[in-house]
GUZADREN-729005 format. One record per residue (C-alpha): residue in three letters; residue number from 1; y, x, z. Coordinates in nm, 2 decimals, m for minus. Layout:
ATOM  ALA  NUM  Y  X  Z
...
This chain:
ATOM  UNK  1  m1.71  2.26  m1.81
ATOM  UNK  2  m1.86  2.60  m1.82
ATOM  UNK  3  m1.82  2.93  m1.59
ATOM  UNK  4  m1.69  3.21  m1.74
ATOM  UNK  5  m1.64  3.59  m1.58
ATOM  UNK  6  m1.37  3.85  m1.67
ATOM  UNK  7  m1.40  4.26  m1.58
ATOM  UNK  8  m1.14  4.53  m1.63
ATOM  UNK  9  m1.21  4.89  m1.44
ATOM  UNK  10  m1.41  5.20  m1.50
ATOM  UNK  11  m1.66  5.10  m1.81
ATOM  UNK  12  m2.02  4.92  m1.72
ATOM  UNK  13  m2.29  4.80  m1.90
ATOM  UNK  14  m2.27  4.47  m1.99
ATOM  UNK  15  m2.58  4.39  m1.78
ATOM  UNK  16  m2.36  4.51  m1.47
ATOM  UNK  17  m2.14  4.22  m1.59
ATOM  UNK  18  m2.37  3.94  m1.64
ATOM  UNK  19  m2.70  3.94  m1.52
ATOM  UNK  20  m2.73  4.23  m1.24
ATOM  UNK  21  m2.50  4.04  m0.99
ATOM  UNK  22  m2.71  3.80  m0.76
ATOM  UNK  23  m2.54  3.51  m0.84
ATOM  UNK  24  m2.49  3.61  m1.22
ATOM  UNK  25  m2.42  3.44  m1.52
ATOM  UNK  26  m2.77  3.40  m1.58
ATOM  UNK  27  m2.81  3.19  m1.28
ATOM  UNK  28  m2.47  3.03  m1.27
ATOM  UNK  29  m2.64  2.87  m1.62
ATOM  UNK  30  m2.90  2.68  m1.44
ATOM  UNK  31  m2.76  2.66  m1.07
ATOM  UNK  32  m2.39  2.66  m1.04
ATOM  UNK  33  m2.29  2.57  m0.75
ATOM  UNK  34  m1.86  2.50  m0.81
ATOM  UNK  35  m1.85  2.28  m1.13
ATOM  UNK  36  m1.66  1.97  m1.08
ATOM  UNK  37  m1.81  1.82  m1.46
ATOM  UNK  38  m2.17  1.87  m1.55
ATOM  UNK  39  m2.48  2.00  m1.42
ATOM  UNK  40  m2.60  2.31  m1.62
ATOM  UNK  41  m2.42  2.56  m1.83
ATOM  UNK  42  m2.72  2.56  m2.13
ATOM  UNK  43  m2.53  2.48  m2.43
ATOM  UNK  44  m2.50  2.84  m2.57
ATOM  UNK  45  m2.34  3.18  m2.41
ATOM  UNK  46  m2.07  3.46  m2.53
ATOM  UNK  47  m2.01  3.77  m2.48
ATOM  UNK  48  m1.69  4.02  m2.56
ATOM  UNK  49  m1.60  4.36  m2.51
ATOM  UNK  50  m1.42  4.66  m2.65
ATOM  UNK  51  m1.52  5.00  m2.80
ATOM  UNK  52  m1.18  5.11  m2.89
ATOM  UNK  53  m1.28  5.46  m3.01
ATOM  UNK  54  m1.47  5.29  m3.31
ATOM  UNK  55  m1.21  4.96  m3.33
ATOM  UNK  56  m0.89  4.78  m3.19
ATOM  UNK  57  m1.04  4.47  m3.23
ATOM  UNK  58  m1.30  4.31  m3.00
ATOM  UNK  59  m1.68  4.30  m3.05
ATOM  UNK  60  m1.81  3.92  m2.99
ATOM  UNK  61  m2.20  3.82  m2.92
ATOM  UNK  62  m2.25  3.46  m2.94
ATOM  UNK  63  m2.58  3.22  m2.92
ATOM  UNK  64  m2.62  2.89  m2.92
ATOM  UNK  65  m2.95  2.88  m2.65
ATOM  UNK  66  m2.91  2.88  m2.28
ATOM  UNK  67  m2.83  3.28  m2.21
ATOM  UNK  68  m3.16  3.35  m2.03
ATOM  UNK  69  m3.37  3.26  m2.30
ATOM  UNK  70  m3.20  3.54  m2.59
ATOM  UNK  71  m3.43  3.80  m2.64
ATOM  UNK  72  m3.19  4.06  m2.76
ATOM  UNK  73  m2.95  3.99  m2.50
ATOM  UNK  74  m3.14  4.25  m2.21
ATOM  UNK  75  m3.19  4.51  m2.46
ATOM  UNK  76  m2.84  4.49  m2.60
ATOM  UNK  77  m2.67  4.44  m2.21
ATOM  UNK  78  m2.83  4.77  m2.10
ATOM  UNK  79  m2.70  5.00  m2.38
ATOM  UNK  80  m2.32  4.88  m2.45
ATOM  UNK  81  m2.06  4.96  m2.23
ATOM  UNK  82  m1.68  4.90  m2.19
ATOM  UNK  83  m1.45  4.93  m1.95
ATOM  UNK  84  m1.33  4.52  m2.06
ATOM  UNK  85  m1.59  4.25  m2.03
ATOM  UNK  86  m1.54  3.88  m2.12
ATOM  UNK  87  m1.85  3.63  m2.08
ATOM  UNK  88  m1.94  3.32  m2.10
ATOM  UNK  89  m2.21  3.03  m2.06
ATOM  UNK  90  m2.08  2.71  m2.19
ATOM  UNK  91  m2.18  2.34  m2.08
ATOM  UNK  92  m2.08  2.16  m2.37
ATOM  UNK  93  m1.82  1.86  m2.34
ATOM  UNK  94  m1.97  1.48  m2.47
ATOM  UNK  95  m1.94  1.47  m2.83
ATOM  UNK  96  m1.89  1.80  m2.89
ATOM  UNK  97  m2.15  2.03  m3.12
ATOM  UNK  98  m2.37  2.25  m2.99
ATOM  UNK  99  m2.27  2.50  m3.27
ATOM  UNK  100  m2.22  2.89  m3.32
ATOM  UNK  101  m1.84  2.82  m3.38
ATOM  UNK  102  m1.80  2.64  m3.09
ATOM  UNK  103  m1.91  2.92  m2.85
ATOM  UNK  104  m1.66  3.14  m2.65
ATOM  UNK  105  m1.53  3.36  m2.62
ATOM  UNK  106  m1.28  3.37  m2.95
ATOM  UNK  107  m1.12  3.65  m3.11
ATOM  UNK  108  m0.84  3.71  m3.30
ATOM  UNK  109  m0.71  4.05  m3.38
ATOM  UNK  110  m0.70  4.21  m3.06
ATOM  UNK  111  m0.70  3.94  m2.82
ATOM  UNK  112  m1.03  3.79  m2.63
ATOM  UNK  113  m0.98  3.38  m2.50
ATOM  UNK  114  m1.20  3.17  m2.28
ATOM  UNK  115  m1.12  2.84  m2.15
ATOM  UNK  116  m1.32  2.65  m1.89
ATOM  UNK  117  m1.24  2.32  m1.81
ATOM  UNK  118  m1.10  2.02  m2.11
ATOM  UNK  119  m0.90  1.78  m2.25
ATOM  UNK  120  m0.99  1.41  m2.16
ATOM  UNK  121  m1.06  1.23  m2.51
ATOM  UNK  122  m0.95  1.56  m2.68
ATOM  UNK  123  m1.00  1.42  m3.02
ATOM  UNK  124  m0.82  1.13  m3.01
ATOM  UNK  125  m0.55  1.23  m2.78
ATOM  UNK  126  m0.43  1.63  m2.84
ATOM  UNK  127  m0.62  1.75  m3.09
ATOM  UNK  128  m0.32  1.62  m3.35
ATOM  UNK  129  m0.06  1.70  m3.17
ATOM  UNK  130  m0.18  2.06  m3.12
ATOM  UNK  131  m0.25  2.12  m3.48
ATOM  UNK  132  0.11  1.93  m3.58
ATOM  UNK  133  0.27  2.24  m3.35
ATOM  UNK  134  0.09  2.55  m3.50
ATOM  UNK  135  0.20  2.80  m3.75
ATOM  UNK  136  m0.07  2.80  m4.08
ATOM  UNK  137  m0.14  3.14  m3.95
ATOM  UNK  138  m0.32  2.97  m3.63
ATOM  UNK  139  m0.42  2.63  m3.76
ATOM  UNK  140  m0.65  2.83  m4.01
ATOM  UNK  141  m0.76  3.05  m3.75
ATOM  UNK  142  m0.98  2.72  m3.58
ATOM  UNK  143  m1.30  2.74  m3.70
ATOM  UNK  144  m1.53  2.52  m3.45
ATOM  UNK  145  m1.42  2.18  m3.30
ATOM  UNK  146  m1.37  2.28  m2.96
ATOM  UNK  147  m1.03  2.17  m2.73
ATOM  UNK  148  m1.13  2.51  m2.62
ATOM  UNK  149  m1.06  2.69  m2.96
ATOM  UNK  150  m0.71  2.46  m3.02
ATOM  UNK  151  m0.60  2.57  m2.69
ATOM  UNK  152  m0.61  2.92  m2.77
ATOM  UNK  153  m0.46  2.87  m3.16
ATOM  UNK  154  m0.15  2.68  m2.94
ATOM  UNK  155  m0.15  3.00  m2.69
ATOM  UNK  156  m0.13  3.25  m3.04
ATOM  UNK  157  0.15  3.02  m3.15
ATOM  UNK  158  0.38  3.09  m2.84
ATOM  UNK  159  0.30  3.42  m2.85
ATOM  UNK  160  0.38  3.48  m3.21
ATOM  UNK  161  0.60  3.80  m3.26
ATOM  UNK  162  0.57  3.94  m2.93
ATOM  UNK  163  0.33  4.21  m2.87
ATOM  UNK  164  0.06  4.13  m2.63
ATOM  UNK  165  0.15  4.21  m2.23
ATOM  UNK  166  0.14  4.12  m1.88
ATOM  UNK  167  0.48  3.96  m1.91
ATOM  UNK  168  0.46  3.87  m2.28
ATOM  UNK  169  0.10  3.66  m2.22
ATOM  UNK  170  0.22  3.51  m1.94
ATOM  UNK  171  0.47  3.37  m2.07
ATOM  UNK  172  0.29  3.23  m2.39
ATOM  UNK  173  0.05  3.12  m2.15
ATOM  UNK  174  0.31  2.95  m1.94
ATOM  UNK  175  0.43  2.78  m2.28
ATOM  UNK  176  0.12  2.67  m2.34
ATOM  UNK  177  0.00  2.48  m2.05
ATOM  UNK  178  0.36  2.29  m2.01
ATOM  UNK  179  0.34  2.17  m2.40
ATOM  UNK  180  0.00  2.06  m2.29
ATOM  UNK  181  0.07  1.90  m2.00
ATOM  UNK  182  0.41  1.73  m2.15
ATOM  UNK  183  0.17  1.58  m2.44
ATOM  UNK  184  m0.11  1.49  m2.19
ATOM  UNK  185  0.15  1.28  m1.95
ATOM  UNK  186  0.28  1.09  m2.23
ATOM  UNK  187  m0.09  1.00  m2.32
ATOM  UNK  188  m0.21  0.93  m1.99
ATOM  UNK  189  m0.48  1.18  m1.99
ATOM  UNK  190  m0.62  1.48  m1.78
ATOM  UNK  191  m0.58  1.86  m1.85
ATOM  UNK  192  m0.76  2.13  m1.73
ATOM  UNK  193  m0.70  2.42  m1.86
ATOM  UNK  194  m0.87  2.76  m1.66
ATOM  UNK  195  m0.83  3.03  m1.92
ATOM  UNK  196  m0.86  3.41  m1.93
ATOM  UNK  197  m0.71  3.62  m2.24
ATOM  UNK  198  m0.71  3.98  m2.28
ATOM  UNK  199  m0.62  4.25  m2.50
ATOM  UNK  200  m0.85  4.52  m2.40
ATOM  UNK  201  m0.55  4.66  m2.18
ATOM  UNK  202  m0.47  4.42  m1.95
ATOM  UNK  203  m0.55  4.03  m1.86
ATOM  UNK  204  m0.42  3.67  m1.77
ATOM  UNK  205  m0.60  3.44  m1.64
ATOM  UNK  206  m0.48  3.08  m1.53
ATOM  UNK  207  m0.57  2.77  m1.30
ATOM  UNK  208  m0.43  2.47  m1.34
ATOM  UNK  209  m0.49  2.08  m1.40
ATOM  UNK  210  m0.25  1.81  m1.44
ATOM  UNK  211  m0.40  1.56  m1.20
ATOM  UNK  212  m0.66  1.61  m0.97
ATOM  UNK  213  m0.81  1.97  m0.86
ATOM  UNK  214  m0.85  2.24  m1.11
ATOM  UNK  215  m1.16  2.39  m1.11
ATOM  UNK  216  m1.28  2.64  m0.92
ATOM  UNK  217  m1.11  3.05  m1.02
ATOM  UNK  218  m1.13  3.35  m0.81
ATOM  UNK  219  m1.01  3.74  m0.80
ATOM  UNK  220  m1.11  4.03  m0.63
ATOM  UNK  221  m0.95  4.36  m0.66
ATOM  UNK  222  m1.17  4.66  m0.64
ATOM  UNK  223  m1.49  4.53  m0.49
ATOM  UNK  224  m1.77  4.68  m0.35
ATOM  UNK  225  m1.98  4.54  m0.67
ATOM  UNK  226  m1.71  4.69  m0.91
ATOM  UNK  227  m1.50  5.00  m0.73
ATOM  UNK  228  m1.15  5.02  m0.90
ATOM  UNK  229  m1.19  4.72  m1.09
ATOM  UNK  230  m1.07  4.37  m1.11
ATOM  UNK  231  m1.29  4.09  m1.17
ATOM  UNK  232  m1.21  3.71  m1.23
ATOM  UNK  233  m1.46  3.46  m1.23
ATOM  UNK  234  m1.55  3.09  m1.24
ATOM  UNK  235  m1.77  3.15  m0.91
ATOM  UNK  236  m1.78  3.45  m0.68
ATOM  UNK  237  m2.12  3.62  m0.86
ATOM  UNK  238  m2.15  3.85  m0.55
ATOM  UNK  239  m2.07  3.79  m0.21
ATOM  UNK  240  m1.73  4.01  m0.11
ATOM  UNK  241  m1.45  3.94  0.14
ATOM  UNK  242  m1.25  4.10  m0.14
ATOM  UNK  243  m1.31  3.72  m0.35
ATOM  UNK  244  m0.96  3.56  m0.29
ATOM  UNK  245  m0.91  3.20  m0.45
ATOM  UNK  246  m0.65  3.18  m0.76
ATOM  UNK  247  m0.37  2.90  m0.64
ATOM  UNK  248  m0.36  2.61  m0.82
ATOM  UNK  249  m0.03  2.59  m1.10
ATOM  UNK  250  m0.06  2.99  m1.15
ATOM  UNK  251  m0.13  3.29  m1.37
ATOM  UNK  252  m0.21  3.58  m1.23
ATOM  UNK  253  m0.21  3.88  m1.48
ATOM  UNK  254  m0.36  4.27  m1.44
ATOM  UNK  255  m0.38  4.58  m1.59
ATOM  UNK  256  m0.64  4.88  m1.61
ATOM  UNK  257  m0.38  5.09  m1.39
ATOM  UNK  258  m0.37  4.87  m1.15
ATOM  UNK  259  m0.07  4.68  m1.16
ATOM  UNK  260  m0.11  4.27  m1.07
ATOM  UNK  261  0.09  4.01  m1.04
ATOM  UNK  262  0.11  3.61  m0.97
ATOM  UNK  263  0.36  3.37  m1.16
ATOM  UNK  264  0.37  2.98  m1.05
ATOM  UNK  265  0.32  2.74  m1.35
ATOM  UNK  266  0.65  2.50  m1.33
ATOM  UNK  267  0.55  2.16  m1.40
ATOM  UNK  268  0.72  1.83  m1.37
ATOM  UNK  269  0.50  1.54  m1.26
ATOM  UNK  270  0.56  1.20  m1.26
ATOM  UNK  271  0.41  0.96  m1.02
């Protein structure tokens, strides 16, 4: 499992975003307080934003050492800003590498991913079955070894040909989770699949599992922390009565105008 935080609003420094808050990233690494799998989140840290006045495309800082021991992470967090922040502190699933390639957040053209949460058995279970489904465009696209990174190559797939929206990455996203659980019930194996995915413009984010709770997701529109933004994190990193929990089997999706909205994930369970 890992904790992950998403802002859209009025640009900050990235040290506004992951270390300033008093239950930050930084300590969410060491002392998390929701996680449902694992202890610590020490197994390397990302970090995305966008500068679109330079480029489209996302910028992406990633480190394989637990995020409060990167020495050019303060420096770096106190003179970039942007008014989209994903980041990430990853607790590394059994058997999977602690490798650059393998930390999130991923990028592809203009779109930022993070997952938090996992397959059960990935390897032996989904990992085929996603990489029978994609395009070659995505399949080649997977660089690392992560359920994370396959999840996200599925997600491009269903969103192939439609440019990236509210409506358009919900929808994808929607797509994505039901392949995932129809493949995980005819396996007999657990799903969880919190992710967030942004295009600079506007973001998704999703909590669901396919048995059990999901883990822990929360909003909160224009906080005190954050005035005229909207933040979505693993844990609250700031205490605010504007921290509403995300329903289980949903997406919620945002915009930097404002707009936000909540879609139901429809899922057929047996048993």
């Amino acid at each position: 499992m890992c904790r992950f935080i998403t802002y859209l609003g009025p640009p900050v420094t990235l040290a506004r975003v992951v270390s300033e808050p008093e239950h930050s990233l930084i300590v969410q690494s060491y002392q998390p307080v929701e996680m449902t799998s694992g202890t610590v989140n020490v197994d390397g840290f990302g970090v995305g934003w966008y500068n679109r006045a330079v480029d489209p495309t996302p910028c992406v800082y990633t480190n394989i050492c637990p995020i409060w021991s990167d020495r050019n992470l303060p420096g770096l967090s106190k003179h970039v800003a942007s008014d989209c922040i994903f980041a990430n502190v990853r607790s590394a699933t059994p058997g999977q590498a602690v490798d650059q390639s393998n930390c999130q957040p991923f990028a592809y053209r203009r779109l930022l991913f993070m997952h938090n949460g996992y397959i059960e058995n990935f390897r032996a279970t989904l990992m085929r079955p996603i990489r029978d489904a994609l395009h070659d465009e995505y399949y080649t696209t997977i660089g690392g070894s992560t359920d994370s990174e396959h999840i996200f190559a599925l997600f491009l797939h269903n969103l192939h040909g439609r440019a990236a929206s509210v409506d358009t990455m919900t929808t994808a996203l929607t797509e994505t989770i039901q392949q995932l659980s129809a493949w995980a019930e005819d396996r007999r194996v657990r799903v969880a699949v919190n992710v967030a995915i942004t295009d600079g413009d506007c973001v998704v984010a999703s909590r669901f599992a396919n048995t059990g709770p999901a883990p822990s997701l929360y909003h909160a529109r224009t906080p005190t922390f954050f005035p005229r933004a909207t933040v979505v994190a693993s844990e609250p990193p700031f205490a605010d009565p504007q921290w509403q929990p995300v329903e289980e089997d949903t997406i919620i999706g945002f915009t930097n105008q404002g707009d936000f909205q909540q879609t139901r994930i429809s899922i057929t369970r047996n048993g």
